[in-house]
C-alpha positions, 0 to 999 in steps of 0.5 A: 630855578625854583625850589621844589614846592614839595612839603617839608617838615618845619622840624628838619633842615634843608638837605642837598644832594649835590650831584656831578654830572660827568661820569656820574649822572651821565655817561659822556666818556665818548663825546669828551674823549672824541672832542678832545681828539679833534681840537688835537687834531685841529692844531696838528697835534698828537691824540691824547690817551683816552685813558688819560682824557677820562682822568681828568675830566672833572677838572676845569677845561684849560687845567685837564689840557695843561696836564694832558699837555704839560710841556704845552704853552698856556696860551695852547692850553687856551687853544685847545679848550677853545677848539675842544667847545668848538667840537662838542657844540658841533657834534651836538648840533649834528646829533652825533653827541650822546650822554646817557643817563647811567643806569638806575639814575632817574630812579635814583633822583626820584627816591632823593626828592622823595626823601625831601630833599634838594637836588643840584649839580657842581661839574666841571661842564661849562654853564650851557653844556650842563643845561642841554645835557639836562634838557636833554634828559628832561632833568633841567627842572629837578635841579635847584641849583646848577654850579659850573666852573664858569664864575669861579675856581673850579674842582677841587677847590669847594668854592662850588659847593659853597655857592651851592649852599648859599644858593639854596640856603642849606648848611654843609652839614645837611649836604653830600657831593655825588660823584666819580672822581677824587675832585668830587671828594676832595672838594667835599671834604674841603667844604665840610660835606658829606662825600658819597663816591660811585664806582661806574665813573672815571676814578677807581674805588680806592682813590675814591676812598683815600680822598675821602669817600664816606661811602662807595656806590656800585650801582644807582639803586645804592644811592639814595640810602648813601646819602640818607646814611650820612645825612641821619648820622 
């Protein structure tokens, strides 16, 4: 995906601004939870607690079923993540499926990019999920590098975040992950990034900030100075 062809200043190094999607740019809470309810359905098994689904999103697919159903087979575990695609593509192609943008986020991309710096995404989302998520919102293009737990270690391990850095050529020191989970700051902090937490999403502000959140966000607008925060420090 091309950089943005934006001027920098030849003085400041590469920044990003290295976004989760789930829970913190889009409101998918519904569409996860209605998707895993009918793979558990699909296999004749009991539906999860909603409560529980949102705690897990984030985490890599057939990991968030093992601990949804931890007495469960893993080749079960594979089952379920198999029929739970097979649902969220189908309610996709139905136009059943929403993902909001949350509140202020669109803004909130705007004043980053105007700040100079780049934008990208590590999330727990498969490849072609993140893709029509983005496509949907017109966002595709904003993002100079797209992180999914495809080809690779999912969260908590920083292997996204790595990637991300190699991708775009900036150092884990001009980097701040975004996101709603302990996963998002755990990971960060395992990468030697900056770590921004937001109140709207999965995870409470507490856990947020015991896994490290160098800054706790209760609204879009609160972003961007979030990260300008950490990264002038």
């Amino acid at each position: 995906m091309p950089f943005s062809d934006k001027p920098r200043s030849a003085s400041r190094p590469l920044r990003l601004a290295l976004f989760d999607c789930d829970g913190t740019l889009v409101d998918s809470q519904f569409a996860i939870v209605a998707a895993m309810n009918a793979a558990f359905v699909a296999l004749g098994l009991p539906l999860p607690d909603a409560a529980a689904v949102r705690r897990v999103v984030g985490l890599p697919l057939v990991q968030a079923i093992s601990i949804l159903l931890p007495d469960g087979q893993p080749r079960l575990h594979v089952a379920l993540a198999d029929r739970y695609k097979l649902a969220f593509a189908d309610a996709r192609n139905r136009g059943a499926h929403e993902e909001p943008l949350f509140p202020g986020i669109r803004d909130a991309l705007d004043a980053l990019e105007n700040a100079g710096l780049l934008l990208g995404v590590a999330t727990g989302k498969s490849r072609r999920g993140l893709v029509a998520t983005l496509d949907q919102h017109g966002l595709l293009d904003r993002f100079t590098t797209l992180q999914t737990s495809d080809t690779g270690p999912g969260k908590p391990h920083p292997d996204m975040v790595f990637r991300a850095l190699a991708e775009t050529g900036v150092e884990a020191a001009d980097t701040v992950v975004i996101g709603d989970t302990t996963y998002d700051m755990l990971m960060a902090g395992s990468a030697r990034a900056g770590a921004v937490g937001v109140a709207w999403g999965y995870h409470e502000v507490a856990e947020l900030t015991g896994a490290g959140a160098q800054r706790v966000c209760q609204t879009a607008d609160q972003v961007p100075a979030a990260v300008l925060s950490l990264l002038d420090r």
